[in-house]
MINU-874922 format. One line per 5 residues: their letters; for each residue x, y, z of N, C-alpha, C, O. Coordinates in pm, 1 decimal, always signed. Atoms other than C-alpha are relative to their C-alpha. Layout:
// MINU-874922
A = X,Y,Z,X,Y,Z,X,Y,Z,X,Y,Z | ... .
END
This chain:
// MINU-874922
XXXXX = -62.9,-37.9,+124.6,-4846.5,-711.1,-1121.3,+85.6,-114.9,-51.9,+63.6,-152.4,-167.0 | -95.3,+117.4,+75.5,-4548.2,-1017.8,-1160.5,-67.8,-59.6,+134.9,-86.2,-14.1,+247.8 | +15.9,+72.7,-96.9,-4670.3,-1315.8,-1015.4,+93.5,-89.5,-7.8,+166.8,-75.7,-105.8 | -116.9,+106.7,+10.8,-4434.2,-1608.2,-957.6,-91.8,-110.1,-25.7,-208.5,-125.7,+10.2 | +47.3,+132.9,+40.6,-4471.7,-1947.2,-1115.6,+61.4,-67.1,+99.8,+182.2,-53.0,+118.7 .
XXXXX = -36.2,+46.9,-77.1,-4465.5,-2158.2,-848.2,-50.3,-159.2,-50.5,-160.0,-188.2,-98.2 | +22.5,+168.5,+63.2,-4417.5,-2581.7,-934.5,+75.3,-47.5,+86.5,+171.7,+2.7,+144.4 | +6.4,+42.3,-142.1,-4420.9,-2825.0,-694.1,+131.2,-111.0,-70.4,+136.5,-84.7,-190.6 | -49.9,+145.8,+68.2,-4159.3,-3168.5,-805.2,+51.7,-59.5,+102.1,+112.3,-22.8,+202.8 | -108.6,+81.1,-96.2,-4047.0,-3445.5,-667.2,+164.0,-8.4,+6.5,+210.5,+74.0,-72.2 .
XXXXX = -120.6,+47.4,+9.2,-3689.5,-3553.7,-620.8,+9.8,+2.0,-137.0,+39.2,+89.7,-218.1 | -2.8,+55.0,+94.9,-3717.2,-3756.8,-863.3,+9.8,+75.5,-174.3,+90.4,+91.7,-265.9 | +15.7,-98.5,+118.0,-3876.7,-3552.6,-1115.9,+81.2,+115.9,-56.7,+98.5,+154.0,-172.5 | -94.5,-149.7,+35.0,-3634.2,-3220.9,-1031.2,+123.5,-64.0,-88.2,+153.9,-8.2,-193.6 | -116.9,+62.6,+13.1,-3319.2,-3471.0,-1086.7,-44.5,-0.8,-163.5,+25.4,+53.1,-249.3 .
XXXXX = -15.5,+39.1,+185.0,-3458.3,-3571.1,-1460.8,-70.6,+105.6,-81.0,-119.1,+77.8,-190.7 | +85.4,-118.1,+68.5,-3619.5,-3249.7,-1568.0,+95.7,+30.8,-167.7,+216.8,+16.6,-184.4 | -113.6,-19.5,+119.9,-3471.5,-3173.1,-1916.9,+49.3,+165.0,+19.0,-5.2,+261.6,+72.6 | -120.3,-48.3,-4.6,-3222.9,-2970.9,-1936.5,+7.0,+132.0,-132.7,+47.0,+103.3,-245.5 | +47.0,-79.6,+106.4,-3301.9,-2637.4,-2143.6,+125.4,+66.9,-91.5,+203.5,+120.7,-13.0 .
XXXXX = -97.0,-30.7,+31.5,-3030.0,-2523.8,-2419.3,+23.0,+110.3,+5.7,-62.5,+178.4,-50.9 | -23.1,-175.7,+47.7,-2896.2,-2177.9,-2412.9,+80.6,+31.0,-41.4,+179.9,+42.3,+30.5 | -69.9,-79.9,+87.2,-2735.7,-2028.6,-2703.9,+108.5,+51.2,+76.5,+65.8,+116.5,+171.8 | -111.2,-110.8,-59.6,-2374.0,-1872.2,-2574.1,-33.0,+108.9,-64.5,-66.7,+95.7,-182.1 | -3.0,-109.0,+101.3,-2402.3,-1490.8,-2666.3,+106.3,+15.8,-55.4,+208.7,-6.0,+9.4 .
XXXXX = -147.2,+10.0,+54.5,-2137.7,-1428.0,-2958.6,-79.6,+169.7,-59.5,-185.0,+203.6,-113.2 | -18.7,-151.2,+87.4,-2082.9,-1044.8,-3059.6,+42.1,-18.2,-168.8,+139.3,-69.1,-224.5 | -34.1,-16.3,+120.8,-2124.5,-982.0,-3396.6,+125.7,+57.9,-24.3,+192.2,+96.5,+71.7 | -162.0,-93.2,-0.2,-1778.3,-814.7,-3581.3,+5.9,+145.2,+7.7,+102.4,+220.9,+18.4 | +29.5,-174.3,+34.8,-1988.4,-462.9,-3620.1,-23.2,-5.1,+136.3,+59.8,+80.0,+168.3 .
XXXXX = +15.0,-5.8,-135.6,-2090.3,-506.9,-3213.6,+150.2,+37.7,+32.3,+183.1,+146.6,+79.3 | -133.3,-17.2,-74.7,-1714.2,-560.8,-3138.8,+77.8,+98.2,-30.3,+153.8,+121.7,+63.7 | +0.8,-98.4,+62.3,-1614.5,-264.7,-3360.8,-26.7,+104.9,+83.8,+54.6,+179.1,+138.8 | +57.4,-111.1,-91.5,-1846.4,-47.2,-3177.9,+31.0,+22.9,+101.9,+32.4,+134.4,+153.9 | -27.6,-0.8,-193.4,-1748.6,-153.6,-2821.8,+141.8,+52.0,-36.7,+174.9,+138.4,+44.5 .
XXXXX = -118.9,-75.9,-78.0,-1366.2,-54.8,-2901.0,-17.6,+117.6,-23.4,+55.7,+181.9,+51.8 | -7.3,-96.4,+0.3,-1469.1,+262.8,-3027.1,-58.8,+84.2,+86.1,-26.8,+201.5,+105.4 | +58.9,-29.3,-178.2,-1650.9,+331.6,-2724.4,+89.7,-13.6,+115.7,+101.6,+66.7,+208.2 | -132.5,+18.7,-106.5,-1375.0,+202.2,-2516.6,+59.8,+135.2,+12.5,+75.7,+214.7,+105.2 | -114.3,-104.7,+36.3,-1166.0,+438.9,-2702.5,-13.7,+124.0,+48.3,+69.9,+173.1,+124.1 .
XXXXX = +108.8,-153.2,-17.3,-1408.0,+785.4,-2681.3,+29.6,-19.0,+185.5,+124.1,+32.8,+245.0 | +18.5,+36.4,-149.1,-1493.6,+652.0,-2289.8,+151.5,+63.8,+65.0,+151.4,+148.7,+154.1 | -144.5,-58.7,-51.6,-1072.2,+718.9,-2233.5,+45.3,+127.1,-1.2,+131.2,+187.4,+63.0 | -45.6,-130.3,+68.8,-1078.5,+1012.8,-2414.4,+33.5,+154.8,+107.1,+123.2,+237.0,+87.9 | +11.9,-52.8,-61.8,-1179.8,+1221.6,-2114.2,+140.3,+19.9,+87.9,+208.0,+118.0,+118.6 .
XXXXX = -141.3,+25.0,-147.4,-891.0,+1102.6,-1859.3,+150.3,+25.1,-137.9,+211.8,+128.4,-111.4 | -70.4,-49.5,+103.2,-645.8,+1145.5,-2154.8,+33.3,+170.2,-24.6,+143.0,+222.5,-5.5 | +7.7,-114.5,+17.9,-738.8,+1496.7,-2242.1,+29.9,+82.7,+128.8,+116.4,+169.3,+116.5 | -24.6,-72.5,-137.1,-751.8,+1635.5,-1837.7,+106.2,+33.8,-0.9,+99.9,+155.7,-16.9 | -123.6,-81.6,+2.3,-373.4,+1707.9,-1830.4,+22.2,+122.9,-76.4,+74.8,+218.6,-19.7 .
XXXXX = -30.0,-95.5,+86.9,-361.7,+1934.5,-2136.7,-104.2,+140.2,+58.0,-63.9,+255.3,+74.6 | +32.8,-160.0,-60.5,-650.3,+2179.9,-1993.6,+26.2,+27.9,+134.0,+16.2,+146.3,+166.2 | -4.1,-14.4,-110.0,-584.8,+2131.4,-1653.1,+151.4,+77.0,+28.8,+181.2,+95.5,+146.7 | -138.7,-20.8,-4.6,-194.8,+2276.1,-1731.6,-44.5,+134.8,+46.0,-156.5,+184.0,+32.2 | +24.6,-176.1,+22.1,-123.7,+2656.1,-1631.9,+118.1,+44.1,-61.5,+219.6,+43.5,+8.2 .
XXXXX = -124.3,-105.8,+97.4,+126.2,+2843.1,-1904.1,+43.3,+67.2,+162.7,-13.6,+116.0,+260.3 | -115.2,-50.7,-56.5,+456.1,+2918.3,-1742.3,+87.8,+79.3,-64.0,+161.2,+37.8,-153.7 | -106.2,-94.0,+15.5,+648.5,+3194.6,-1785.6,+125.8,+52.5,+6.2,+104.3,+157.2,+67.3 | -80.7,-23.0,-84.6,+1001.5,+3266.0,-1723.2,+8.8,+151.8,+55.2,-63.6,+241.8,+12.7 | -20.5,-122.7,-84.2,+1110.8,+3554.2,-1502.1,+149.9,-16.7,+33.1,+227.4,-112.4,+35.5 .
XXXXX = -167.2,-41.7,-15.5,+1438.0,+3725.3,-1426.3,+56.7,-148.0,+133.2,-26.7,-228.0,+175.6 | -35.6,+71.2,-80.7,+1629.3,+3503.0,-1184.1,+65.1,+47.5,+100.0,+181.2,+88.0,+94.6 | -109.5,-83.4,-102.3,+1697.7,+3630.9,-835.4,+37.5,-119.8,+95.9,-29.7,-215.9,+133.3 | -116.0,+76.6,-87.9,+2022.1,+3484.6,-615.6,-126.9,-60.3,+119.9,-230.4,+6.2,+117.0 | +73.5,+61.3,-101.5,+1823.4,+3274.0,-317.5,+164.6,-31.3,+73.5,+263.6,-91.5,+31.8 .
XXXXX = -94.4,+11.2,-95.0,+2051.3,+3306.3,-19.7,-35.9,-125.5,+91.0,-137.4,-130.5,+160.6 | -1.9,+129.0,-72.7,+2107.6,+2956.6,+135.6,+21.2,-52.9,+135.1,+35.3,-171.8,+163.8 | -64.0,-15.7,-191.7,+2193.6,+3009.2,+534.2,-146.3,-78.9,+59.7,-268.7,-66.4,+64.6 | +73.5,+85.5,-81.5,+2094.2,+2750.2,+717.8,+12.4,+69.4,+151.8,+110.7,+130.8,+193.1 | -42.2,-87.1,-80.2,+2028.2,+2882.3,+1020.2,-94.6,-113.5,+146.4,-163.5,-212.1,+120.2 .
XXXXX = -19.6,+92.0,-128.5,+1971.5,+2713.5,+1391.9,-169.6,-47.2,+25.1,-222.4,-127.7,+101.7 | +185.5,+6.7,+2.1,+1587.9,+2709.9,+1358.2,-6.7,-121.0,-82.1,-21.4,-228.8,-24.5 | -0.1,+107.9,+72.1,+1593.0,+2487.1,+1038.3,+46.5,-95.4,+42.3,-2.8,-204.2,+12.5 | -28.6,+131.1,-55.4,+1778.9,+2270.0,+1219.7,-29.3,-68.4,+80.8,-25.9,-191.1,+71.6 | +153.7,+51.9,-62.7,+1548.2,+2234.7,+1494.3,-98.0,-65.8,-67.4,-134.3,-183.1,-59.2 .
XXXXX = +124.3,+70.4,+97.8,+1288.5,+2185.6,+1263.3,+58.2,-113.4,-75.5,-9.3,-212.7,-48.3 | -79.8,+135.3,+35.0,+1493.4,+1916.1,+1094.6,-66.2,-97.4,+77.2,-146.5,-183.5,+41.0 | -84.7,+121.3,-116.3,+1566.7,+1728.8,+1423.8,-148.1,-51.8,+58.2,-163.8,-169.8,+89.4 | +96.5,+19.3,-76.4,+1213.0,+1758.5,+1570.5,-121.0,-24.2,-109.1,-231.2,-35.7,-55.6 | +111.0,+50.8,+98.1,+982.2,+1674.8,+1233.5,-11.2,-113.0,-48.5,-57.2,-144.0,-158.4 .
XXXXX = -14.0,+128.2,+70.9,+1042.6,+1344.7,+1225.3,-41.1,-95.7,+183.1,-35.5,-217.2,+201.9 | +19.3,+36.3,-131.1,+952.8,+1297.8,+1620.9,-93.0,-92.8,+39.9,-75.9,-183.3,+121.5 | +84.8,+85.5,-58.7,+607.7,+1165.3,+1615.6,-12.8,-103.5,-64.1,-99.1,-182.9,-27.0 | -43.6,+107.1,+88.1,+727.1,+921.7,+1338.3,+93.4,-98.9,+123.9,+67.0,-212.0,+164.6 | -75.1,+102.0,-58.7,+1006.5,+809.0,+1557.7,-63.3,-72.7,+126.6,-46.5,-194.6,+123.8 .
XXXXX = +74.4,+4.4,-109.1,+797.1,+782.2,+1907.7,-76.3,-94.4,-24.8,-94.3,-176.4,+65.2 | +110.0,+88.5,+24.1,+531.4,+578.4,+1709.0,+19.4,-147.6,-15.9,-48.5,-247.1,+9.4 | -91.4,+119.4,+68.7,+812.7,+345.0,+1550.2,+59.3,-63.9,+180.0,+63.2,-179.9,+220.9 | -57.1,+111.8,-133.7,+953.0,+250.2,+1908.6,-114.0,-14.9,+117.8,-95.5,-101.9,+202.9 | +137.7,+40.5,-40.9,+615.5,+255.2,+2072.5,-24.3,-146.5,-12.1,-23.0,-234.4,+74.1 .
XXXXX = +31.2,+129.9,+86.8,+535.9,-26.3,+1835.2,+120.3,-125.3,+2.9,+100.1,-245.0,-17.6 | -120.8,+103.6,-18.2,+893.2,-195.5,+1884.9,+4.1,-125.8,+80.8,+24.0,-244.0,+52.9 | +30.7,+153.8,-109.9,+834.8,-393.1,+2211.8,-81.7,-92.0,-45.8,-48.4,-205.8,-78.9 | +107.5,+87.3,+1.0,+487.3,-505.3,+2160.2,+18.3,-96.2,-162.6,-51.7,-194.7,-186.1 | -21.2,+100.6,+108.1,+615.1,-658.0,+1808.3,+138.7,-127.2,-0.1,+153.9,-242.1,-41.5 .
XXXXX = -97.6,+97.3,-56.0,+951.6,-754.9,+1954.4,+16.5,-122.5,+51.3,+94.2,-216.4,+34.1 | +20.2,+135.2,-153.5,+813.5,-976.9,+2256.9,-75.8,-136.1,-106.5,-60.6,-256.2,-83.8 | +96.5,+47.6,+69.5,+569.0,-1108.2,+1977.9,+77.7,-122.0,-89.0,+77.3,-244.6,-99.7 | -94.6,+138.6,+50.5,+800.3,-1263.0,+1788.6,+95.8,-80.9,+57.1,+105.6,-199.3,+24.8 | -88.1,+86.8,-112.4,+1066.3,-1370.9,+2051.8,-91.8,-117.9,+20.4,-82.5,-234.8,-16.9 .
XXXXX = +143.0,+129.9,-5.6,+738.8,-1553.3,+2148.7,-18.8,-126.9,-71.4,-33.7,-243.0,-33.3 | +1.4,+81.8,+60.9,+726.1,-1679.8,+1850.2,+135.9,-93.0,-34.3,+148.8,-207.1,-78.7 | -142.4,+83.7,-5.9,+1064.4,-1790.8,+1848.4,+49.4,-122.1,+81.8,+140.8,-202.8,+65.3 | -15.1,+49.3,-197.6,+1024.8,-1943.1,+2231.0,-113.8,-129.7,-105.9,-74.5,-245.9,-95.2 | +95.9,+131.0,+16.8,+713.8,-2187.0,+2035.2,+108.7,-53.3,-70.9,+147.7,-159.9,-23.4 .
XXXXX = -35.7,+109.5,+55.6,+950.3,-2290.0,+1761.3,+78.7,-83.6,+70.0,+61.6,-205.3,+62.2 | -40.3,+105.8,-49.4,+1193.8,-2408.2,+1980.7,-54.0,-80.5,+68.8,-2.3,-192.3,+69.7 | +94.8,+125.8,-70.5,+943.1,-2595.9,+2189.7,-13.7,-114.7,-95.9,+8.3,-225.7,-47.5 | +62.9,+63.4,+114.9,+830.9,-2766.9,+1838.4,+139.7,-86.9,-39.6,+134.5,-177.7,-122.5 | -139.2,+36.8,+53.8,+1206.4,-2861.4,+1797.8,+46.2,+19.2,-120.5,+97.2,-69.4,-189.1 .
XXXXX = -64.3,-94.4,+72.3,+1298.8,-2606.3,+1564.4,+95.4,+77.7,+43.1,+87.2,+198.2,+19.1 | -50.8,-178.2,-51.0,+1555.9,-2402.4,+1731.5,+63.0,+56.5,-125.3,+55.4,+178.8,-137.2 | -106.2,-96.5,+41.9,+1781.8,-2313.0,+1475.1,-128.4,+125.7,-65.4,-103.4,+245.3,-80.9 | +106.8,-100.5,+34.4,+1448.4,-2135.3,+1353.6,-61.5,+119.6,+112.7,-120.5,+225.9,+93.4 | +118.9,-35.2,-102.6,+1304.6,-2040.5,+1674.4,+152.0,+110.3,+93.3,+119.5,+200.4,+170.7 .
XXXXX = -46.5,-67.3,-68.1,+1672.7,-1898.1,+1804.2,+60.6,+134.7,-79.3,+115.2,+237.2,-38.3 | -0.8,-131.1,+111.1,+1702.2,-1676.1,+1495.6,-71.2,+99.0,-18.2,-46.4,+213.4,-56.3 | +113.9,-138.5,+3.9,+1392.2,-1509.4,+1514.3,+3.5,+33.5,+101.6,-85.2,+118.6,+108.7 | +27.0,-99.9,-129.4,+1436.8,-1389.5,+1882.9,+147.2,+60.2,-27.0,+157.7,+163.6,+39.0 | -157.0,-42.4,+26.2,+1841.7,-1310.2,+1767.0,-79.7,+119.0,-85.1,-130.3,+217.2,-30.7 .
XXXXX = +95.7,-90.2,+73.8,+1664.3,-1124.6,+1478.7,-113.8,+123.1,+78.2,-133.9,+238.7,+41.0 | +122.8,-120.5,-73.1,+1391.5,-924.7,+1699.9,+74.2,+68.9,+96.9,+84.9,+190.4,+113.2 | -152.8,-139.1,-86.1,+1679.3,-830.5,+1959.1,+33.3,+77.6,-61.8,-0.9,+193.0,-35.8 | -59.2,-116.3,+77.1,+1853.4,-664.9,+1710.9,-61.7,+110.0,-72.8,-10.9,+214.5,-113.2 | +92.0,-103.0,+98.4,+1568.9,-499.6,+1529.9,-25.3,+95.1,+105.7,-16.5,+216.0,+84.3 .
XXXXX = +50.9,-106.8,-96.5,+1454.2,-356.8,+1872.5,+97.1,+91.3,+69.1,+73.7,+200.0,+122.0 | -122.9,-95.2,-57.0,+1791.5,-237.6,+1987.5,+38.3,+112.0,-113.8,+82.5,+219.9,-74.4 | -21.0,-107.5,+90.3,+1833.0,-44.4,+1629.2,-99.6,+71.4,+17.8,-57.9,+186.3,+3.6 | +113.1,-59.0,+43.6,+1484.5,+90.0,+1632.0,+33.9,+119.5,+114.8,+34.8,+234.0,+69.5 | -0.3,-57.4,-52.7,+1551.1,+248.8,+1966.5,+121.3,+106.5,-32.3,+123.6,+229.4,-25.1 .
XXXXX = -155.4,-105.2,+71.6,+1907.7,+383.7,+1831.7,-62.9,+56.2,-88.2,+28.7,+90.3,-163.0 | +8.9,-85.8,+96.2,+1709.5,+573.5,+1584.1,+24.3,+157.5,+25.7,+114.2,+218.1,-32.6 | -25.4,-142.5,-50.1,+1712.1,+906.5,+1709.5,+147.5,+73.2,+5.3,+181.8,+185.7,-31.2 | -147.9,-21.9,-21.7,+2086.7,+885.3,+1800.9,+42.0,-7.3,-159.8,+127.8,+74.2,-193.7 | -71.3,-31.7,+163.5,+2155.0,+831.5,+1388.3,-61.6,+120.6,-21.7,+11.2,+198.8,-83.0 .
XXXXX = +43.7,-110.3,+42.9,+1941.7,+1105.3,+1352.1,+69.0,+125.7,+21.4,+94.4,+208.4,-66.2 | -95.4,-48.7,-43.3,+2142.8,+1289.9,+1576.8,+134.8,+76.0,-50.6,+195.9,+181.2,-31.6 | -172.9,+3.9,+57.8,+2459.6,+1223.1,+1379.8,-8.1,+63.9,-90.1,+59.2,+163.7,-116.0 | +23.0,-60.7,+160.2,+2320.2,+1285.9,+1049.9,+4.5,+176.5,-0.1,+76.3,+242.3,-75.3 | +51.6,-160.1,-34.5,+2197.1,+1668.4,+1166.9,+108.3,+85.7,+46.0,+119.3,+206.7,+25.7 .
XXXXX = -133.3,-52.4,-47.2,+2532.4,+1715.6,+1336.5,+115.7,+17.2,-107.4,+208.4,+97.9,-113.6 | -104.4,-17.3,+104.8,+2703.8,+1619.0,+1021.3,-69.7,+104.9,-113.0,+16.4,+167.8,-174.6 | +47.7,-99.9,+68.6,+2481.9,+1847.2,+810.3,+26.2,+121.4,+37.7,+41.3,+199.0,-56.6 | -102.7,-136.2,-50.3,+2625.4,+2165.3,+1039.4,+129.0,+24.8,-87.9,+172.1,+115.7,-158.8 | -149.6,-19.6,+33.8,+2945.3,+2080.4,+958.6,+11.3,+30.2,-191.5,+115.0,+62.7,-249.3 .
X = -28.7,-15.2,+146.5,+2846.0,+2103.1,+552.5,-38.2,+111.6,+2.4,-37.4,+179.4,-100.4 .
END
């Protein structure tokens, strides 16, 4: 059905082959016209979705909501943030040592003031990270007291 034109050239010949011109395509002003109003229509969809996708709200009487915090919620507080924290100091060492590490090459390289900042720096990040729990602690203890 399509066969390929297959042509053999030398070097020579490929290097000086002429060189065929091709027209740049230029949009007429009625083409460019058309394309923004197509643009436009094309938006129209994502535009419109909010207005039917809404549901009419109603008001209704307003009843008191009693606010008692009570010893459960505060469990749940203290303990929904657990496998967040566990994951965060999990991850502490193995990024800690990593950069100390990297701290231990610069000074080899005779960088320290670089190389004794970033293991000063990763101490301290890993000693807060593990204190997280204990702010958490505080925070939950001081939320009783409000």
């Amino acid at each position: 059905m399509f066969r390929r034109k297959e042509e053999v050239y030398t070097v020579k010949q490929f290097m000086n082959r002429k060189k065929r011109d091709v027209a740049p395509f230029e949009f007429k002003e009625e083409m460019r016209e058309s394309l923004g109003v197509l643009g436009a229509i094309s938006l129209l969809p994502l535009a419109s979705k909010p207005f039917f996708a809404a549901k009419p709200v109603f008001a209704q009487s307003v009843e008191a909501v009693p606010a008692i915090a009570s010893e459960v919620m505060y469990d749940k507080m203290l303990h929904a943030f657990d496998p967040l924290i566990m994951l965060t100091q999990a991850l502490a060492y193995p990024i800690a040592m990593v950069v100390v590490l990297g701290g231990a090459i610069m000074v080899m390289i005779n960088q320290k003031e670089k190389g004794f900042s970033m293991m000063q720096t990763a101490g301290l990040g890993y000693v807060l990270v593990q204190m997280t729990p204990l702010v958490l602690n505080i925070l939950v203890e001081a939320m009783k007291v409000v």
